[in-house]
Biotite code that builds the C-alpha atoms (Angstrom):
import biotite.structure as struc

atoms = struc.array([
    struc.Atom([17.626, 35.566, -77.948], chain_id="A", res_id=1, res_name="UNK", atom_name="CA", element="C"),
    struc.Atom([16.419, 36.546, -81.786], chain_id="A", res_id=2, res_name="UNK", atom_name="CA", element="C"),
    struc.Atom([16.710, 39.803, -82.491], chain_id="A", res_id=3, res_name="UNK", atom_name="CA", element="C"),
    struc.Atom([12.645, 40.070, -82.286], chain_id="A", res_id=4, res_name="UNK", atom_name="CA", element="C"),
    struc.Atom([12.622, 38.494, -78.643], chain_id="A", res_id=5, res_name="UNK", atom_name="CA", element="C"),
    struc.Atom([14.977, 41.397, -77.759], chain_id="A", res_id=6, res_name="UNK", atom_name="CA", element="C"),
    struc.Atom([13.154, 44.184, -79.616], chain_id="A", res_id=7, res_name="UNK", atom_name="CA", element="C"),
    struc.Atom([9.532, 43.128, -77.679], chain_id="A", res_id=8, res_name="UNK", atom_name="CA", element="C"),
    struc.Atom([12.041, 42.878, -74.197], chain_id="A", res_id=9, res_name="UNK", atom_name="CA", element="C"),
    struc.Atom([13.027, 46.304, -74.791], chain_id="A", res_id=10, res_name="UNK", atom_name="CA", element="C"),
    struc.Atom([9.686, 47.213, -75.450], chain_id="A", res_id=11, res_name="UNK", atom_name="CA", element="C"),
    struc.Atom([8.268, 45.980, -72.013], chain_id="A", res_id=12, res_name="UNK", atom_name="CA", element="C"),
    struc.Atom([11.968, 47.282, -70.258], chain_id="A", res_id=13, res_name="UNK", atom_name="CA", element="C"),
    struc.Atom([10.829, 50.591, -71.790], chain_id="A", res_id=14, res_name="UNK", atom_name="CA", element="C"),
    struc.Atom([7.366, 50.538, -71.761], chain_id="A", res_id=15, res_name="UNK", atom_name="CA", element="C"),
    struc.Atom([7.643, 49.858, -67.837], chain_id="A", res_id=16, res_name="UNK", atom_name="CA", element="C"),
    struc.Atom([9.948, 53.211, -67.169], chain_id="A", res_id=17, res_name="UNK", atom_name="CA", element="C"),
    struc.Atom([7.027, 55.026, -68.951], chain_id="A", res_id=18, res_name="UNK", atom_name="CA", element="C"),
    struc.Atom([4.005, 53.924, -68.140], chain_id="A", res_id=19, res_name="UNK", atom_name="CA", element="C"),
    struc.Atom([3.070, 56.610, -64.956], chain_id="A", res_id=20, res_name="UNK", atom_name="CA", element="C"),
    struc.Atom([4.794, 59.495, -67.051], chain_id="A", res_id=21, res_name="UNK", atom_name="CA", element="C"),
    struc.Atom([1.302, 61.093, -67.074], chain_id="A", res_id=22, res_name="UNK", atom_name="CA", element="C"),
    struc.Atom([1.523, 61.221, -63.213], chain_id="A", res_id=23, res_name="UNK", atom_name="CA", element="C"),
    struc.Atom([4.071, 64.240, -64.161], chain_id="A", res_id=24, res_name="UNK", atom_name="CA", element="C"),
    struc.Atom([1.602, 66.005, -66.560], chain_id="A", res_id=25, res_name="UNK", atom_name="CA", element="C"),
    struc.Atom([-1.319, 65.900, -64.612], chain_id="A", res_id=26, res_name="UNK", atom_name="CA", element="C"),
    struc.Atom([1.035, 67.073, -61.515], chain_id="A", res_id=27, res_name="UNK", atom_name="CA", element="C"),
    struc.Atom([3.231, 69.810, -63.723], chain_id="A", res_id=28, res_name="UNK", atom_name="CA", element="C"),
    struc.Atom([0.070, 71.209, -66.022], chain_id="A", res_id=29, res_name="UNK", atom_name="CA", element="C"),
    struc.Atom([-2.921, 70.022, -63.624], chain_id="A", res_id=30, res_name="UNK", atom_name="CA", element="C"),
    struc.Atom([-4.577, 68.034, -66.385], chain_id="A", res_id=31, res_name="UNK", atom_name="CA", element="C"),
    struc.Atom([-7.419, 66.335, -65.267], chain_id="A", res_id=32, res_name="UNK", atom_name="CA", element="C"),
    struc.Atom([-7.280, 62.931, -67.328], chain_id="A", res_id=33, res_name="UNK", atom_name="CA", element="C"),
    struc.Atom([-6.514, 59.936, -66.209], chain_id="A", res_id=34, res_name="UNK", atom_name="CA", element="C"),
    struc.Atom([-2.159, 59.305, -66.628], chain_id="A", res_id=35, res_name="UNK", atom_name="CA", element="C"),
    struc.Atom([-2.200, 56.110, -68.345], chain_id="A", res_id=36, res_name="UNK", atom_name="CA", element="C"),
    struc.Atom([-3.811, 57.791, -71.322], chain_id="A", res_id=37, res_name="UNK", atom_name="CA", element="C"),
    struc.Atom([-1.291, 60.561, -70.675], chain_id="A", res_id=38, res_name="UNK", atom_name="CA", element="C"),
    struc.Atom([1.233, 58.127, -70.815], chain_id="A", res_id=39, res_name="UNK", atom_name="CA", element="C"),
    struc.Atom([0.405, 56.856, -73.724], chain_id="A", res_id=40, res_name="UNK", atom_name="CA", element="C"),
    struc.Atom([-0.410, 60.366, -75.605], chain_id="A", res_id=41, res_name="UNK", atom_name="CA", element="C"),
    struc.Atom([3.747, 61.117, -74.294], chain_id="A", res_id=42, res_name="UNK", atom_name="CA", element="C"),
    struc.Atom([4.589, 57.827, -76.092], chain_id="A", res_id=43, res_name="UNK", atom_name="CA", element="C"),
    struc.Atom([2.689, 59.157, -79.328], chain_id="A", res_id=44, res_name="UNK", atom_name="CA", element="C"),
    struc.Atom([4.715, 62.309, -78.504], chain_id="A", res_id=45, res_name="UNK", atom_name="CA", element="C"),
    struc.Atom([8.316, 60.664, -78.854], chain_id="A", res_id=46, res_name="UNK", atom_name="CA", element="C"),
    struc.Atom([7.754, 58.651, -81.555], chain_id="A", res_id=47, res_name="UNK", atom_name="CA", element="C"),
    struc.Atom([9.694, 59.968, -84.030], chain_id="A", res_id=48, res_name="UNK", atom_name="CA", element="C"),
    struc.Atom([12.966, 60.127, -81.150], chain_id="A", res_id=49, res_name="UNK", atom_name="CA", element="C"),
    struc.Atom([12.878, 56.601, -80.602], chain_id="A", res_id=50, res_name="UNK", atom_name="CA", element="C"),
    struc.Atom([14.004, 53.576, -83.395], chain_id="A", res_id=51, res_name="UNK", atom_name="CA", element="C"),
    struc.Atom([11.356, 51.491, -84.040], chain_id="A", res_id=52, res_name="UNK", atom_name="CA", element="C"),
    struc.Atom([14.053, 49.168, -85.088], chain_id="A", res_id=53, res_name="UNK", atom_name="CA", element="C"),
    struc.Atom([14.626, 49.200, -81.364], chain_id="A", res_id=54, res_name="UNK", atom_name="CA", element="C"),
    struc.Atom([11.314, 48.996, -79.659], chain_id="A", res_id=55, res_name="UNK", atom_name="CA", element="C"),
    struc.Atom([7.924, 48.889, -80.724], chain_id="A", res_id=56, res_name="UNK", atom_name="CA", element="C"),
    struc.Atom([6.158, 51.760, -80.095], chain_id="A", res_id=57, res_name="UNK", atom_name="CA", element="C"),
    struc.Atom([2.787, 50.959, -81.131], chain_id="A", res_id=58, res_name="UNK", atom_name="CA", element="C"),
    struc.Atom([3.178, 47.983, -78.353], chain_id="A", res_id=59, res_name="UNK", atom_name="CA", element="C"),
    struc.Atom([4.946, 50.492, -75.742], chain_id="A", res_id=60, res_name="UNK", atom_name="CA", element="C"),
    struc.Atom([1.382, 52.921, -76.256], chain_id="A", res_id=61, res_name="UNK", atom_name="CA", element="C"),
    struc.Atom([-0.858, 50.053, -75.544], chain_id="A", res_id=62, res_name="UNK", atom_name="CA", element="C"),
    struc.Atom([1.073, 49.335, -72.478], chain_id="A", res_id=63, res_name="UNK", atom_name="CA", element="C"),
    struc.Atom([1.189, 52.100, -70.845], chain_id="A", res_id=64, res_name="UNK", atom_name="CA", element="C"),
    struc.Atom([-2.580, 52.646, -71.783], chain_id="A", res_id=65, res_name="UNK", atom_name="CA", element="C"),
    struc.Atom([-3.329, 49.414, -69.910], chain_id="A", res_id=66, res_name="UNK", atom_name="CA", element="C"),
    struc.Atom([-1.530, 48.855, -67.044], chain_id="A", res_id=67, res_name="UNK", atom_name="CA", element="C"),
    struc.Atom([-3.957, 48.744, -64.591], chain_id="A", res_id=68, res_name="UNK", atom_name="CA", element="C"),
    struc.Atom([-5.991, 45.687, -63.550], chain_id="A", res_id=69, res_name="UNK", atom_name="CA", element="C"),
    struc.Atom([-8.700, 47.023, -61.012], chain_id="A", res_id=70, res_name="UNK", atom_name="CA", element="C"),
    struc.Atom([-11.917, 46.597, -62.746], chain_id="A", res_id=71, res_name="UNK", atom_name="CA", element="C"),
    struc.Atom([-13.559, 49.697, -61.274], chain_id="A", res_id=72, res_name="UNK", atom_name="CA", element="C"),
    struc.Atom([-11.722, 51.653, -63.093], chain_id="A", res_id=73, res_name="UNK", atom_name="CA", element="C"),
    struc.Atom([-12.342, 52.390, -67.128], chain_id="A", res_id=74, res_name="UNK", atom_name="CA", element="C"),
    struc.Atom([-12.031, 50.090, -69.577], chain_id="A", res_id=75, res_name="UNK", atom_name="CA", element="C"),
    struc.Atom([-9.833, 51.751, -71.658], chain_id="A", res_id=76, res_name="UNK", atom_name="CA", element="C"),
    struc.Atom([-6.735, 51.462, -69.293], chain_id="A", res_id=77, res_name="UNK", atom_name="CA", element="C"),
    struc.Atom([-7.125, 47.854, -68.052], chain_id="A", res_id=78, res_name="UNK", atom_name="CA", element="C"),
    struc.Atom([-4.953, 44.974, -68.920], chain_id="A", res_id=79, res_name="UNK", atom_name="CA", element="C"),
    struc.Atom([-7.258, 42.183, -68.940], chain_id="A", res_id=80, res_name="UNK", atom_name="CA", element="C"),
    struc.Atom([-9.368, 44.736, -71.846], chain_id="A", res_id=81, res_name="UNK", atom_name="CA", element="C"),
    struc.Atom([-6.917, 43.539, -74.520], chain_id="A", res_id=82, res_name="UNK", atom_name="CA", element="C"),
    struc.Atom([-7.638, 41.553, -76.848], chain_id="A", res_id=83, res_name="UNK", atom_name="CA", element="C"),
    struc.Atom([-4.291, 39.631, -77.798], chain_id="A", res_id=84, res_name="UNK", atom_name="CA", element="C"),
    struc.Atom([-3.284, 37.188, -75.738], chain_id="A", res_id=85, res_name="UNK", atom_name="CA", element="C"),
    struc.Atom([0.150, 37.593, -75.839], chain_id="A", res_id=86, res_name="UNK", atom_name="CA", element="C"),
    struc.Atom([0.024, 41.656, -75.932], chain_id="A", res_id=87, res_name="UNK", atom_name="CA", element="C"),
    struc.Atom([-2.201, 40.976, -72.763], chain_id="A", res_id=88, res_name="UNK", atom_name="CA", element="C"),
    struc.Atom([0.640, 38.662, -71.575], chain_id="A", res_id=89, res_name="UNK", atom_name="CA", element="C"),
    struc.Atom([3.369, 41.273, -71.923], chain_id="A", res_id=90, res_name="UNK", atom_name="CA", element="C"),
    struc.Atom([0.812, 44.176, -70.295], chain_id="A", res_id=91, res_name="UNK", atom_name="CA", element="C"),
    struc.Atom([0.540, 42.251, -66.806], chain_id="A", res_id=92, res_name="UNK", atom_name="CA", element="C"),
    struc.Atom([4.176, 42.306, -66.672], chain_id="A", res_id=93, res_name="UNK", atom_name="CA", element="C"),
    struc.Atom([4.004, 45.721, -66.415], chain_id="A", res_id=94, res_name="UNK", atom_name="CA", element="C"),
    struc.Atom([1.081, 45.967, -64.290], chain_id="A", res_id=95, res_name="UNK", atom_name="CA", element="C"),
    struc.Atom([2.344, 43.899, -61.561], chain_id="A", res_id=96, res_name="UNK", atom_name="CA", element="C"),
    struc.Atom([5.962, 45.476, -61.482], chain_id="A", res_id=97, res_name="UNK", atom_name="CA", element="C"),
    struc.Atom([4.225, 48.661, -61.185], chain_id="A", res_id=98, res_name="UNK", atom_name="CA", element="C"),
    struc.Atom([1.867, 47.031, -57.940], chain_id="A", res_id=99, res_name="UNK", atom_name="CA", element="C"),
    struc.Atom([4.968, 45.371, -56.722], chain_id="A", res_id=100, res_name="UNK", atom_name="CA", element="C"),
    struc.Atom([6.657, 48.855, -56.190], chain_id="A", res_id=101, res_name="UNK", atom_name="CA", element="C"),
    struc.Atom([3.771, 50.354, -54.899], chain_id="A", res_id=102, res_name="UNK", atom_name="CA", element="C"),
    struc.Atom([3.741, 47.938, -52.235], chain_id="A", res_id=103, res_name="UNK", atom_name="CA", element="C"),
    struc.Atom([7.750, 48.517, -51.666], chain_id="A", res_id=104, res_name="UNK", atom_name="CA", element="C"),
    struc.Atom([6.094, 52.410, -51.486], chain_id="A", res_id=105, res_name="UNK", atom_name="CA", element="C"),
    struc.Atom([3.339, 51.427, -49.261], chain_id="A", res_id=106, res_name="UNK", atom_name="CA", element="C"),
    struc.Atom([5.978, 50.298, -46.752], chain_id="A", res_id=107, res_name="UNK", atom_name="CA", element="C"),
    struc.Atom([7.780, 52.970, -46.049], chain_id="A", res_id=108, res_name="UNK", atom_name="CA", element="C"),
    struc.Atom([7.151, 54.846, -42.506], chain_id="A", res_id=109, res_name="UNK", atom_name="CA", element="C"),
    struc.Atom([5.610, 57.646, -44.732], chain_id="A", res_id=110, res_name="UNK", atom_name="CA", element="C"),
    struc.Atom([2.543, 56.326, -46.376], chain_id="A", res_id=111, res_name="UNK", atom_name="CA", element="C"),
    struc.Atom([0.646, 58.791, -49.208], chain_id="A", res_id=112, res_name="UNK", atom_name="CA", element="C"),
    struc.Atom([-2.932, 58.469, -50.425], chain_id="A", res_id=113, res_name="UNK", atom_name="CA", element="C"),
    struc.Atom([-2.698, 60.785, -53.416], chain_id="A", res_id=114, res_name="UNK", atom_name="CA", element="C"),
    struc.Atom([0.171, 60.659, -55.715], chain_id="A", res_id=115, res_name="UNK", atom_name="CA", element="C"),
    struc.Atom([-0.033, 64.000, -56.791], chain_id="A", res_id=116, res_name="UNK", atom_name="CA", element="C"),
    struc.Atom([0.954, 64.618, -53.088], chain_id="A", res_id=117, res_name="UNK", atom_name="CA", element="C"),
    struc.Atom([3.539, 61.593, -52.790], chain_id="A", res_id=118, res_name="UNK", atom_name="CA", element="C"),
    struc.Atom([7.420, 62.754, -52.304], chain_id="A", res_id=119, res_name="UNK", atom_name="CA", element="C"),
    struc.Atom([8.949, 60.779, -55.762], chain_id="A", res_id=120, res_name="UNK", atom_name="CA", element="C"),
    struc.Atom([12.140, 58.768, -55.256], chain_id="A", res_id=121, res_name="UNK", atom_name="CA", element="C"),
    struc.Atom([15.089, 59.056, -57.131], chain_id="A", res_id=122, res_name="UNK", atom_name="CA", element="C"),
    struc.Atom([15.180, 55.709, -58.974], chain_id="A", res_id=123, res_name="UNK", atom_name="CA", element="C"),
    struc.Atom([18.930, 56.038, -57.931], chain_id="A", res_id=124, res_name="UNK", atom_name="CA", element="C"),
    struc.Atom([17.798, 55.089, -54.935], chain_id="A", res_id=125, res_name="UNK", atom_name="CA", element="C"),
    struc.Atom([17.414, 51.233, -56.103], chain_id="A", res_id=126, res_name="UNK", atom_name="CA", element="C"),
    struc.Atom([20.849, 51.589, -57.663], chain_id="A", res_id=127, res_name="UNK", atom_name="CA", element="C"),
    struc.Atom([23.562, 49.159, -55.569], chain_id="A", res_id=128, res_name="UNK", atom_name="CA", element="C"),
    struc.Atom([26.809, 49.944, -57.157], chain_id="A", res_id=129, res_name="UNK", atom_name="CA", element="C"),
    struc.Atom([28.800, 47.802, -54.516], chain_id="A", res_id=130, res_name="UNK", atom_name="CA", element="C"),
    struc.Atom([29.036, 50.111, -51.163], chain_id="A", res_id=131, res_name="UNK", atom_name="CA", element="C"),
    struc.Atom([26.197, 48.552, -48.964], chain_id="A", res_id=132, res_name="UNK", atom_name="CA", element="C"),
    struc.Atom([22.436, 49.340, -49.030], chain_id="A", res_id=133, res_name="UNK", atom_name="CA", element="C"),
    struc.Atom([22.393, 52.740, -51.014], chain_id="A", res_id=134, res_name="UNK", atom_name="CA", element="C"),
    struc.Atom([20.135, 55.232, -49.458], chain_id="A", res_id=135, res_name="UNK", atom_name="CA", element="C"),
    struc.Atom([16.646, 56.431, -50.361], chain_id="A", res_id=136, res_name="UNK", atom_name="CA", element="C"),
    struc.Atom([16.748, 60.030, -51.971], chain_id="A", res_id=137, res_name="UNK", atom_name="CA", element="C"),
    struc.Atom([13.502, 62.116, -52.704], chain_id="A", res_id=138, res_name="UNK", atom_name="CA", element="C"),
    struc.Atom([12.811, 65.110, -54.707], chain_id="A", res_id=139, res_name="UNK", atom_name="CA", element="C"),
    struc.Atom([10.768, 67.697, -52.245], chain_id="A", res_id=140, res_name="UNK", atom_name="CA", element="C"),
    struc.Atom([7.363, 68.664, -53.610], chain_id="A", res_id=141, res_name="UNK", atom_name="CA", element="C"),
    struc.Atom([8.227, 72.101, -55.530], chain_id="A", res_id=142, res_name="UNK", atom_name="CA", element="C"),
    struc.Atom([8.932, 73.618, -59.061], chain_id="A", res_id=143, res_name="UNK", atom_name="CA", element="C"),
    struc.Atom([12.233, 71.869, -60.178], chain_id="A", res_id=144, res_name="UNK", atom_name="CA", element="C"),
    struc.Atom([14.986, 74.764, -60.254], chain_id="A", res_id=145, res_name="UNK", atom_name="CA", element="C"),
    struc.Atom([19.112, 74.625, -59.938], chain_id="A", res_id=146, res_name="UNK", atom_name="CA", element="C"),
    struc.Atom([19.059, 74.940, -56.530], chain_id="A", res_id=147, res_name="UNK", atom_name="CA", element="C"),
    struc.Atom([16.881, 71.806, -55.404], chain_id="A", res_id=148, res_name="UNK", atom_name="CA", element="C"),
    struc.Atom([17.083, 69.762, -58.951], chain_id="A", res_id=149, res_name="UNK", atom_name="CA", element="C"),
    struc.Atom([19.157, 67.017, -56.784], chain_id="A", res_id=150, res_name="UNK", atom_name="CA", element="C"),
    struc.Atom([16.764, 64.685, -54.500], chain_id="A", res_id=151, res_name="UNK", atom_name="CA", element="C"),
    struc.Atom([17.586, 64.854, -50.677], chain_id="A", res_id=152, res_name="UNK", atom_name="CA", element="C"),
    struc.Atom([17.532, 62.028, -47.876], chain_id="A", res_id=153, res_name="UNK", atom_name="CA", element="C"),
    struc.Atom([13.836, 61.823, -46.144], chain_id="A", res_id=154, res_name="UNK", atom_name="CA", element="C"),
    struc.Atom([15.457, 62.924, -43.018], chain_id="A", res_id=155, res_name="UNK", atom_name="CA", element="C"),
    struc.Atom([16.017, 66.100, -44.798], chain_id="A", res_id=156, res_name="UNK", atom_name="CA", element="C"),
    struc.Atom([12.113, 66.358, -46.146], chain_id="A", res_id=157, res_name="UNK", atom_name="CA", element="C"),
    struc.Atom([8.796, 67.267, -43.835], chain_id="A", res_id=158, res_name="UNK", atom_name="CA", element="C"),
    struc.Atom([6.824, 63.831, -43.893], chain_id="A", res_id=159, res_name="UNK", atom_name="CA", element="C"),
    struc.Atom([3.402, 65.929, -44.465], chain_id="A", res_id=160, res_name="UNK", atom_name="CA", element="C"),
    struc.Atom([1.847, 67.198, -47.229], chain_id="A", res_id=161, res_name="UNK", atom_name="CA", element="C"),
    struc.Atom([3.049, 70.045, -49.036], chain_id="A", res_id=162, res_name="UNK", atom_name="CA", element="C"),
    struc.Atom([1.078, 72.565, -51.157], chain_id="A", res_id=163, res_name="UNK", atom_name="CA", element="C"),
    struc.Atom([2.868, 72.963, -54.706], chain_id="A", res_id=164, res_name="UNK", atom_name="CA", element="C"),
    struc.Atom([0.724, 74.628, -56.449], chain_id="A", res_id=165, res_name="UNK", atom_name="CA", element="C"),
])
């Protein structure tokens, strides 16, 4: 791999961890915009802590900006709305990991219809370090503080909706 293939793999590796992070500001500060161009505004945010020897971040903004494919939806966060084929190429790898997990999500005994009501997993929860299947942890739907910072088995959670706010 040359050193640019592993530069634009980090990039999509990267880009795919923070593509929904606007699903946390429009939860946490109730801003109504749509979270892939919160996503991308957090990328523009972070710039100057990231290497752009490492990743690029210009590329990492544009896809988490357009990571959706559903053609109801604006034009300025679809995929198939870029012009560069290859950029284009690299976004619908992060699209469909992203609609892949959702249909992991979609699964589950629990379903949710609106995120900012959804339970989110701890993404230790995929980790398999070697002891068996590991098992799913969630964070409850409150204010983060010491006491419940660490994400709890479901059995542990009320499957209903809670009121945060």
């Amino acid at each position: 791999m040359t050193e640019q293939e592993k530069r634009e793999y980090q990039t999509v590796i990267l880009a795919g961890l923070l593509h929904d992070v606007g699903k946390f500001m429009q939860r946490v500060k109730g801003v109504k915009k749509r979270h892939p161009l919160l996503s991308a505004e957090y990328v523009d945010e972070i710039k100057g802590k990231i290497k752009q020897e490492w990743v690029d971040l210009d590329l990492i903004r544009l896809l988490c900006q357009r990571h959706h494919e559903d053609t109801r939806l604006p034009e300025d966060i679809l995929v198939q709305r870029i012009n560069n084929n290859h950029n284009r190429a690299l976004a619908y790898l992060v699209s469909r990991a992203d609609n892949y997990s959702s249909e992991e999500r979609s699964d589950e005994e629990c379903s949710w219809t609106d995120f900012r009501e959804a339970r989110l997993m701890s993404i230790f929860s995929k980790v398999d370090i070697g002891k068996g299947e590991p098992t799913p942890l969630y964070y409850d739907l409150q204010p983060l503080t010491p006491k419940n910072v660490f994400p709890k088995d479901e059995k542990q959670l009320n499957c209903a909706y809670y009121n945060y706010h």
